[in-house]
Every structure is written in structure tokens, then in C-alpha cells.
N, C-alpha and C positions, 0 to 999 in steps of 0.2 A: 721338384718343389717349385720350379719356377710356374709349369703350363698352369698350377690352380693357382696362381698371383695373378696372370693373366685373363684367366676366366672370371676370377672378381672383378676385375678393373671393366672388363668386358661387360660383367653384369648389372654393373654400378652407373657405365655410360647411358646401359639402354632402359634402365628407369627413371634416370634422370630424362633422357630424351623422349619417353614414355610420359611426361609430365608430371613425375610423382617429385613434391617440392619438398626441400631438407624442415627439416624441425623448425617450428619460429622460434624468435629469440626471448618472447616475454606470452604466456598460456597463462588467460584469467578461467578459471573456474567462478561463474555466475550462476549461484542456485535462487528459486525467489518459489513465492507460494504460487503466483497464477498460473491458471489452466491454459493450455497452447490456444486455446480460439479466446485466451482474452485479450483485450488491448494492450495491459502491460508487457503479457510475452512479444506480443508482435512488437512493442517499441523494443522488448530486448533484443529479437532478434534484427531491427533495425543499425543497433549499437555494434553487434556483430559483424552485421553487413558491414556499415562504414570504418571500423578498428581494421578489419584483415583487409580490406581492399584500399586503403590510404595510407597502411604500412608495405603494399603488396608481400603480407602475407607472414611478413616480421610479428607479428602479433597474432595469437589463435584463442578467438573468445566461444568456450566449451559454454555452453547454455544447461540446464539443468532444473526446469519447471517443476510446479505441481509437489515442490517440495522434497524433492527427488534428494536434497542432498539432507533433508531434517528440516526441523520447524524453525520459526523464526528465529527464537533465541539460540538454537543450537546453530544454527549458521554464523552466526556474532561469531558464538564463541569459537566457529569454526577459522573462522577469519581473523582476529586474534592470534590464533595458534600455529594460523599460515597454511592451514591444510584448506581455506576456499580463500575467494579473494573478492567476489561481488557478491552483494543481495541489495534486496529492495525489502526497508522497513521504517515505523513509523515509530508509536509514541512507547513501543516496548523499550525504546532509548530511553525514555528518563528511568531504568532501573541503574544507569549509570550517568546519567546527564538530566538531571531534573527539570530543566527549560522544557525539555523532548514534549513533558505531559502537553503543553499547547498547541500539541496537534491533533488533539480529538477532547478538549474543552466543550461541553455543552451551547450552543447557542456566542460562542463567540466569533463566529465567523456568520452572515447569513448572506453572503452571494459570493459569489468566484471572483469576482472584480475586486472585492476585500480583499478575502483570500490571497491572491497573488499580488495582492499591492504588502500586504505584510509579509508572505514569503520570500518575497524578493528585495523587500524594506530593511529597515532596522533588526525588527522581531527576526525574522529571516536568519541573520549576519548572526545576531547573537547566540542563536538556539544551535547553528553549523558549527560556531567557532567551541560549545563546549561540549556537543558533538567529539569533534573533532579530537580535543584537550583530552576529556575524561574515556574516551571509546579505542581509540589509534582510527579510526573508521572517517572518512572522506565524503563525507555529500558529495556528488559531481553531477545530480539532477535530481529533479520533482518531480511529482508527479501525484494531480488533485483523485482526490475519491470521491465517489459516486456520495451524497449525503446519505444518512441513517434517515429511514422514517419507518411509522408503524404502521403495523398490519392487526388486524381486528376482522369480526363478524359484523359489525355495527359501525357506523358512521363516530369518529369522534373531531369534534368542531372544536369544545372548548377542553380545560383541562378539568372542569367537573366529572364532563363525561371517563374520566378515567376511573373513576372510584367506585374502588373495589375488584379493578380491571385485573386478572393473577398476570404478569406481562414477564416475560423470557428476558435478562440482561443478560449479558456478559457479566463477569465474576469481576468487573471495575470496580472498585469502590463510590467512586465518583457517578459512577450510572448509575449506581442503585440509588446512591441517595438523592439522585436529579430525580427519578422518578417516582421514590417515596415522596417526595416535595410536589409532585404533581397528584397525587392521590392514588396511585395507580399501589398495586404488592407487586416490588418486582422480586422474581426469583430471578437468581443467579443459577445459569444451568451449559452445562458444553452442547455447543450448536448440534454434534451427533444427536441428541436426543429431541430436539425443538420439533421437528415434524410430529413426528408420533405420539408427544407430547399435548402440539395443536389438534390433531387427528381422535386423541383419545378426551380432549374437553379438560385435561392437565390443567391447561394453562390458557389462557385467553386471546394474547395477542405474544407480538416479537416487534423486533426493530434491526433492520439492516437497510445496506442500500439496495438498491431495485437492482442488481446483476445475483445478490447473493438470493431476495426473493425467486427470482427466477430460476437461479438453477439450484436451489435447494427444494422447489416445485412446491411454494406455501402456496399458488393459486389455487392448488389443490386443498387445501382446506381454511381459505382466509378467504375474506369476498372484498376487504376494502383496503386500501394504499391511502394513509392517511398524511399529508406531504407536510410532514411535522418540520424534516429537514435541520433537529436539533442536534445535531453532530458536522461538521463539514470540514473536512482536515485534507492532509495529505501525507504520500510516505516520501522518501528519498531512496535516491537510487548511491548506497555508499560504496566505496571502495576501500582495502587496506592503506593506509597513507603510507605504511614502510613498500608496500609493494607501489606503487605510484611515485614513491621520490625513488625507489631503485632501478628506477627505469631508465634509460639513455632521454637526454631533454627531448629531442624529436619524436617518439612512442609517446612521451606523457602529455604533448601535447595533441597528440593525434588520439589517444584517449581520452581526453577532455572536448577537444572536436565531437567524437561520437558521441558524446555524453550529451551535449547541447543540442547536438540532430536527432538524437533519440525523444529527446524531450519537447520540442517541438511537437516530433510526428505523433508522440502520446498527445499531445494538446490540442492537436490538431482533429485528434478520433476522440477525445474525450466529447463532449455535447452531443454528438451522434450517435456517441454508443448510448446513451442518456435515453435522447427521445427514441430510441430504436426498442431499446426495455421499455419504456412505458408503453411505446402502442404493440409490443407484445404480450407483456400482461394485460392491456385493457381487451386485446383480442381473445386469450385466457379466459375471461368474463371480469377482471378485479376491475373493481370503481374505484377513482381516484378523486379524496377528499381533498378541501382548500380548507386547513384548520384558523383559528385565531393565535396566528405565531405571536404577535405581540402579547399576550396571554398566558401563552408557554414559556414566551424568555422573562418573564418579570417573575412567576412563581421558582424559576431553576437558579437566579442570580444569588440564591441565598446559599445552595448547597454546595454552587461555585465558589462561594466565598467560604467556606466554611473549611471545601476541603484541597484550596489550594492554600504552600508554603506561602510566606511574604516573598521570596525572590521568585517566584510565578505568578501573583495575583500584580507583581511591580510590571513583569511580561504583560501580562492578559492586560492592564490600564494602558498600553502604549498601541493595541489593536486598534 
């Protein structure tokens, strides 16, 4: 009995001395929607980077893209339940934090300089804190998104030119009626079908930002990029709060560390990845229109008003 006690012990030195390192003591499972060559995963995997190697190794961030682990909401509630522990998501929060919706509000943002002076402002503080309240879910970074603008056969300048336009929403409420208010018929439709949709004369135009135009390949059937730029949000990068306060103080602060280096080097790719998609689609052949935004935001303020609560439209006056 003894020589296999010793053969373990024996086996156990030479993988350790082999470099194979014991279990860490705190494993985030991090599932999100973006594709490996996009910017957010590379920030995630920056967050990775810096967690395992400032813990040396006490901490192992398991990454899991492209939605590997389920869709947005299903991640929430995967998180929640304790079976994941990071995602990155946006204003699908106000199905439990109503603040959440002002982060894809029509025309309430119109440049990144806003943007990040209210995310990081007031509006910010408030919208994290009932986050946080109503969710168990942790902001610990940002992260801005590419604006919404439309895509068309024909040049649209004013919001005249919208009417009668059939235009692809998302199933929002608040999109459809910003764009009834512009003249436009938006159908509400799942982005699966939008190509084929635009390809068969369905429907006339869409609206995303310039990463999703590109790699859903509308330059294949769209000629213009109309830089309407009536959407401009961002998501967060959340964490479990019970796993984050269960952590030993030294890990949660080294988690919070990566969280701010992550966010950075997203910030820092974000503008380049911008004009990198524009003068790729314009290489594509798509024309990029300069519309009358002041035009667009006076005809949408009313369906803004209409269909946010009083304690979001009190949010949206402090922008």
C-alpha cells in the first residue's frame, strides 16, 4: 500500500513542477453577444488578461462569446441563479430597473462627449444604483455603441423624405412609434429575416449601427447610410454583486481594476472601429448621407414624451 502513496506524491511533484498551477480560488464565467473580432470581446478578453495575471492566477476568467452561454436575457437570469457570473447588456435592464430604458432613448444623446458626461454624471449614478437595487447585477464598466442610422435605396435628407418608407424596427415600442412620428411604416421584424426581407423589396430601408450593417452585408442590397444617428447609448459590463462581495477584499479589488483597464482599452478602439466601418462600407460602394438631425429630433420628442413613465421622462430632463 505504501509504493502507490508514493507514486502519487511522486506524480503530483512532477506536474506541479511541469507548471500545471492548482484551481484558482474565485472562476467568473463571462458569457456576452459579440463576435471574437469584435471590440467588445477583445476588451473582454483584456479584462481576462489583467484579473488572472494581477491575481497571479487566483482568479480564472472563462470568456464565452457570440452568446455561447444564451441570449441576453437568459444570461441575467443565468446570473441570478448563479450558474454565470458576467455579461455585457443594455436597456433589456429596465424589464427590472426602469431608469435602464435611457439608454437607447431616441435622439437623447447626439455626440459621445454628452453621452459620457451623463454616464459618468448624475443620470449615470442613478440608473447603476437601481440596477444594482432591483437586478443583484453590478455595473463595473461601459461601454458606448456604434449609433443606429438608416439604410435606404435613396438618399433621405429631411423626414418628409420618409413617407410611406415600409422601414424594419426592432419589436421596441418606442421605435416604432419614433418612426411612425417621422412618416416612415415601421414594421417590427427579427433581424433574421431583414436581409431577405430588403433583397425581396419587403421592406425598404433598416436602422443599425454601421458594424451590424456590415456584417449582416445590407451593402448588398442598400446603396445609402443615412447618418440619422437617432439612437446613441451604451451597455455595461455587469457582474453578480453576491459574487463580487464574496470575494476576499484583495480579488474584488483586482476585479474592479480589470474592469476600468478593460474599459479604457474598449474606449480607446471604439472611434477607430467607427471610421474603419465607414470607409469600409463606403469601399462596398454605400453613400453616406448628412440628414437634417435638427428635423429629426423636433418631429421624435413627442413620441418620446408620450411613451416614457414620469420617473424616466424626470431622467431624460437631467441629460
Amino acid at each position: 500500500m505504501i509504493k502507490p502513496m508514493f507514486k502519487a506524491l511522486a506524480l503530483s511533484s512532477a506536474l506541479l513542477a511541469a507548471g500545471m498551477s492548482q484551481a484558482a480560488d474565485v472562476t467568473l464565467k463571462f458569457g456576452h453577444p459579440a463576435a471574437e473580432d469584435n471590440i467588445w470581446h477583445k476588451a473582454a478578453l483584456k479584462f481576462k488578461e489583467v484579473a488572472e495575471a494581477e491575481s497571479e492566477g487566483r482568479i480564472e476568467v472563462k470568456l464565452y462569446p457570440s452568446s455561447q452561454l444564451g441570449k441576453e436575457l437568459d444570461v441575467i437570469n443565468s446570473i441570478q441563479l448563479g450558474t454565470a457570473d458576467m455579461t455585457m447588456t443594455g436597456e433589456s435592464l429596465q424589464n427590472w430597473a426602469p431608469k435602464a430604458a435611457l439608454l437607447a432613448v431616441p435622439y437623447a444623446f447626439t455626440s459621445s462627449e454628452q453621452l459620457k458626461s451623463a454616464v459618468e454624471g448624475e443620470v449615470g449614478e442613478e440608473i447603476e444604483a437601481q440596477i444594482k437595487q432591483r437586478t443583484g447585477l453590478q455595473p463595473i464598466a461601459w461601454f458606448e455603441r456604434g449609433p443606429r442610422h438608416l439604410t435606404s435605396n435613396k438618399p433621405i435628407t429631411e423626414p418628409s423624405d420618409l413617407e410611406g418608407m415600409k422601414l424594419r424596427v426592432p419589436n421596441v415600442p418606442l421605435f416604432v412609434k419614433a418612426w411612425d412620428k417621422l412618416g416612415a411604416k415601421p414594421i417590427p421584424m427579427s433581424f433574421s429575416e431583414v436581409f431577405t426581407s430588403l433583397q425581396q423589396n419587403t421592406i425598404d430601408g433598416q436602422e443599425n449601427p454601421l458594424s451590424l450593417i456590415k456584417s449582416a452585408s445590407f451593402y448588398e442590397v442598400q446603396d445609402y447610410v443615412n447618418l440619422t444617428g437617432h439612437v446613441r447609448s451604451w451597455i455595461y459590463v455587469v457582474i453578480s454583486a453576491n459574487k463580487l462581495n464574496s470575494m476576499p477584499a484583495d480579488l474584488r479589488e483586482i476585479v474592479l481594476d480589470a474592469a476600468a483597464q478593460m474599459q479604457s482599452y474598449e474606449h480607446e478602439m471604439f472611434a477607430a472601429d467607427e471610421a474603419a466601418l465607414r470607409s469600409d462600407l463606403e469601399a462596398r460602394g454605400m453613400e453616406f448621407v448628412e440628414p437634417n438631425i435638427e428635423a429629426f429630433q423636433e418631429k421624435v420628442k413627442a413620441a418620446v414624451q408620450e411613451s416614457l413613465t414620469p420617473e424616466q421622462l424626470e431622467l431624460l430632463n437631467k441629460i
